[in-house]
C-alpha positions in Angstrom: 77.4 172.9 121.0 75.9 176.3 121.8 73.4 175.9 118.2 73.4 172.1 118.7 70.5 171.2 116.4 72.6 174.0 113.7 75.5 171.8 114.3 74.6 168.5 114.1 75.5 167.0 110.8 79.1 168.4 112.3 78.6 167.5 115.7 78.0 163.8 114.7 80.7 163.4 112.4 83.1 164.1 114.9 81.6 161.9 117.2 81.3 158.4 114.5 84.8 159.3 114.3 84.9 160.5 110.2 85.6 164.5 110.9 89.3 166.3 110.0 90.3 169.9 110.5 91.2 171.1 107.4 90.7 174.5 108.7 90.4 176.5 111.8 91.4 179.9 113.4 89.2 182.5 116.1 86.4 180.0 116.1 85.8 179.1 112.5 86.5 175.6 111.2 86.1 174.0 108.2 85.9 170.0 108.7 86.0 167.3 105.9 84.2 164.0 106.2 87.2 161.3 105.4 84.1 159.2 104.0 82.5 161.6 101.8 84.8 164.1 101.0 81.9 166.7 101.9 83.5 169.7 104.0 81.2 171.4 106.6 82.4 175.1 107.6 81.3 176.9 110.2 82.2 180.3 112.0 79.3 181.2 114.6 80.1 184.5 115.9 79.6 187.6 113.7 82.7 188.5 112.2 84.5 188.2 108.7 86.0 184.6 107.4 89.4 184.5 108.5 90.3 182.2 105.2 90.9 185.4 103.3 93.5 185.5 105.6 95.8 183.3 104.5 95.2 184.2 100.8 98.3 186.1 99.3 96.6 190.0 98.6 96.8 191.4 95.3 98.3 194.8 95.9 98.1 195.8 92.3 94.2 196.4 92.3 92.4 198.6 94.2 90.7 197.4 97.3 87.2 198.9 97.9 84.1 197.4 99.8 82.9 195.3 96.1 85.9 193.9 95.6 86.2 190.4 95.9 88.0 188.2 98.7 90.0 185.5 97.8 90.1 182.0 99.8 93.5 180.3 98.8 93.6 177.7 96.3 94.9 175.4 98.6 91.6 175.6 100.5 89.6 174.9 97.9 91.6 172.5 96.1 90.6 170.4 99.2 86.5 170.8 98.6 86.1 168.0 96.0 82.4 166.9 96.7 80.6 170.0 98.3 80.9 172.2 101.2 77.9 172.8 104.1 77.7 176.6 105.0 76.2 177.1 108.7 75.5 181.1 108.3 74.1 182.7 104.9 76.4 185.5 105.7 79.4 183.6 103.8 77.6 182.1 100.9 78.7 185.5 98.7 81.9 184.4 100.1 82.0 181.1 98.5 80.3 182.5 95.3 83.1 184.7 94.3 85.5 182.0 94.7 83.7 179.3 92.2 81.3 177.8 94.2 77.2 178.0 93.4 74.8 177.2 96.1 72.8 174.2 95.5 70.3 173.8 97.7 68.9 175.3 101.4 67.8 172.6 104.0 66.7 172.5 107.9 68.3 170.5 109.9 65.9 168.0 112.0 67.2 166.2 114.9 66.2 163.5 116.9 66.9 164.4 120.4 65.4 161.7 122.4 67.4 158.8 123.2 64.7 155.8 123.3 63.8 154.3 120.3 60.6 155.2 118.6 57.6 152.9 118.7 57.0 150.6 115.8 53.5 149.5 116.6 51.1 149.5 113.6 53.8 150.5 111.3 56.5 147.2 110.9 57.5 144.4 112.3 61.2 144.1 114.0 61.6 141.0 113.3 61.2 140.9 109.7 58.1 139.3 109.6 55.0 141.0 107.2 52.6 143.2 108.6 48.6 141.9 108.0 49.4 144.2 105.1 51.9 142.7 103.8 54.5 144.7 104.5 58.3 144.3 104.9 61.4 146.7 105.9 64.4 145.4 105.1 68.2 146.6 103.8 68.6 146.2 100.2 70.9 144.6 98.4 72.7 143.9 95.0 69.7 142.0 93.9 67.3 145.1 94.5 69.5 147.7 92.4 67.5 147.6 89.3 64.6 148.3 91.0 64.7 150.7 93.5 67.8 153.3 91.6 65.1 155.0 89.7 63.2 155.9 93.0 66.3 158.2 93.5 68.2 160.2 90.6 70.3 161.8 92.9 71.7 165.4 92.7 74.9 165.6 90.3 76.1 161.5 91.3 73.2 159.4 89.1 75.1 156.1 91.0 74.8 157.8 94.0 72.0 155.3 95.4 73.6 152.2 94.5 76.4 153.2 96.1 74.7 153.2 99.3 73.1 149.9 98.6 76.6 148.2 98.2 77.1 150.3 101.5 74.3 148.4 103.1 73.0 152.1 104.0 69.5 151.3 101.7 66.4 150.0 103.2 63.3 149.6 101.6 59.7 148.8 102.1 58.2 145.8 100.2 54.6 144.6 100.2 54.6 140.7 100.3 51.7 138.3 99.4 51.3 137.1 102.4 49.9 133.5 100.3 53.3 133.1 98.5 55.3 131.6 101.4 56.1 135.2 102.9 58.4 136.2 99.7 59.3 139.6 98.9 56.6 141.1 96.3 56.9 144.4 95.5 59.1 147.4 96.2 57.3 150.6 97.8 59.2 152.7 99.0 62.4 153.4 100.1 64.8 155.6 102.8 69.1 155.5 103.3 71.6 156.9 105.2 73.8 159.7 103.5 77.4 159.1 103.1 78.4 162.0 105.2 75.7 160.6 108.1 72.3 162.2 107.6 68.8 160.0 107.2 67.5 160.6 103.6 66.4 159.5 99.8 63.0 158.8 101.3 60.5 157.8 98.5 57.4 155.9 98.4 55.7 155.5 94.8 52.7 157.6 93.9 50.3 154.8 94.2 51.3 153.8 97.8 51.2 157.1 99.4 48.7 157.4 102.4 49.5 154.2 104.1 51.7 155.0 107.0 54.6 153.6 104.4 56.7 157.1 104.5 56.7 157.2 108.5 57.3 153.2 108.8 60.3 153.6 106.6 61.9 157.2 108.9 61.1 154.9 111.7 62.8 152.4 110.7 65.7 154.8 110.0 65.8 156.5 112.9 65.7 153.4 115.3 68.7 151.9 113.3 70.6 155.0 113.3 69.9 154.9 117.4 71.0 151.3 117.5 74.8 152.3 116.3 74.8 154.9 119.1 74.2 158.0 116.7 71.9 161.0 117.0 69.4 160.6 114.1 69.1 163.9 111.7 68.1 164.6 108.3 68.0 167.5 106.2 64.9 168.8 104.9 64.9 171.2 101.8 63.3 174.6 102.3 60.0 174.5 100.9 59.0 170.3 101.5 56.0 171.4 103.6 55.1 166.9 103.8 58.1 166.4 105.3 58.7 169.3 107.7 55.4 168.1 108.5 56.2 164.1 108.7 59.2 164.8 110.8 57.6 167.5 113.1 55.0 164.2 113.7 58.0 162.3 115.1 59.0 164.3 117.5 61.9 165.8 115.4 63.3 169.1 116.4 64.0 171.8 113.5 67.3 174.2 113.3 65.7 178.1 113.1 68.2 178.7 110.5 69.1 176.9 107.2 72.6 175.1 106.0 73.6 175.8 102.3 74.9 173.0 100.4 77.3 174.6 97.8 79.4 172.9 95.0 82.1 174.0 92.4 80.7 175.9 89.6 
């Protein structure tokens, strides 16, 4: 809670009641979401890991500042589907024991507790905008369609996963003639398994229509409607969407997470 906005992705999966200690000792803990299987670790103050610890020492090598420090098997035996570092000071750590970093992100958070305003943007009750458009969950019938708009990272049936979840919603543009029915899909944005807003996508040729910030809108108001605290994580580098979330009033972690996986 001191680095709250650091935190978050941590701080909320304790709070929707999904978080487990698989590891803690002087301040570091290492949490696993019981949905996802993703494990969050964290040790704030300065100071070395205290999971070498518990790993048994080799006392037939020599022990110099290079050699390498060992986190027990039966710690990582229990990181099946990724691990989020908090400080860059331990991703070495996690290198020399089979991991590989994947990817650096910024957390943004939502901080404000009333709903965002959906004026010009979508209708909330389902209805089309005068330009047709439509936010709505996806479902089975919409799989075909919208699982290209995200390949995912190492899980290709990653998305329609979350569609059978219920934790897809997309953005269709209706013909507003053809007895209001769904035309075309848009553009898309999901909740994470492990809680974070993401997969947002709008095709190429509906870009610069307000579609991208109706969609995170639309996210973020449901995500407030369940009683969470709406946060994504943006990859270091996406200068659109640091810049789309600064727009909604989101507020950025000064330093990164690392999302590591087995090697």
């Amino acid at each position: 809670m001191k680095n709250k906005l650091l935190h978050i992705d941590m701080i909320e999966l304790i709070n929707r009641g999904y978080a487990e200690i698989v590891f803690e000792a002087d301040g570091e803990y290492l949490l696993r979401d019981t949905v996802s299987k993703v494990c969050f670790h964290t040790r704030p103050d300065e100071g070395e890991s205290k999971l070498v610890d518990l790993a048994v020492e080799d006392t037939t090598r020599l022990v110099d500042k290079h050699s390498s420090q060992h986190i027990p098997a039966t710690i990582t035996e229990q990181i099946t589907n990724g691990i989020v570092l908090h400080q860059q000071r331990y991703v070495g750590l996690f290198e020399e024991n089979g991991f590989k970093e994947t990817v650096e992100c910024r957390q943004a958070v939502y901080t404000n507790k009333e709903k965002l305003s959906v004026s010009g943007l979508y209708r909330p009750d389902g209805k089309p905008m005068p330009n047709g458009l439509v936010i709505r969950k996806l479902d089975a019938l919409d799989i075909q369609e919208a699982a290209p708009m995200y390949p995912g990272f190492d899980d290709p049936d990653y998305i329609i996963k979350r569609i059978k979840a219920g934790a897809v919603y997309g953005a269709f543009l209706c013909d507003n003639t053809a007895d209001n029915a769904d035309n075309t899909l848009a553009g898309i944005i999901g909740i994470h398994e492990e809680g974070s807003i993401g997969m947002l996508y709008v095709k190429p040729q509906y870009r610069h229509q307000k579609l991208a910030k109706a969609l995170e809108t639309y996210a973020l108001n449901r995500a407030l409607e369940n009683g969470w605290i709406p946060y994504g994580q943006i990859i270091v580098g996406n200068e659109p969407s640091m810049r789309l979330q600064e727009s909604m009033g989101m507020h950025f972690s000064k330093s990164s997470v690392y999302w590591m996986t087995k090697k």
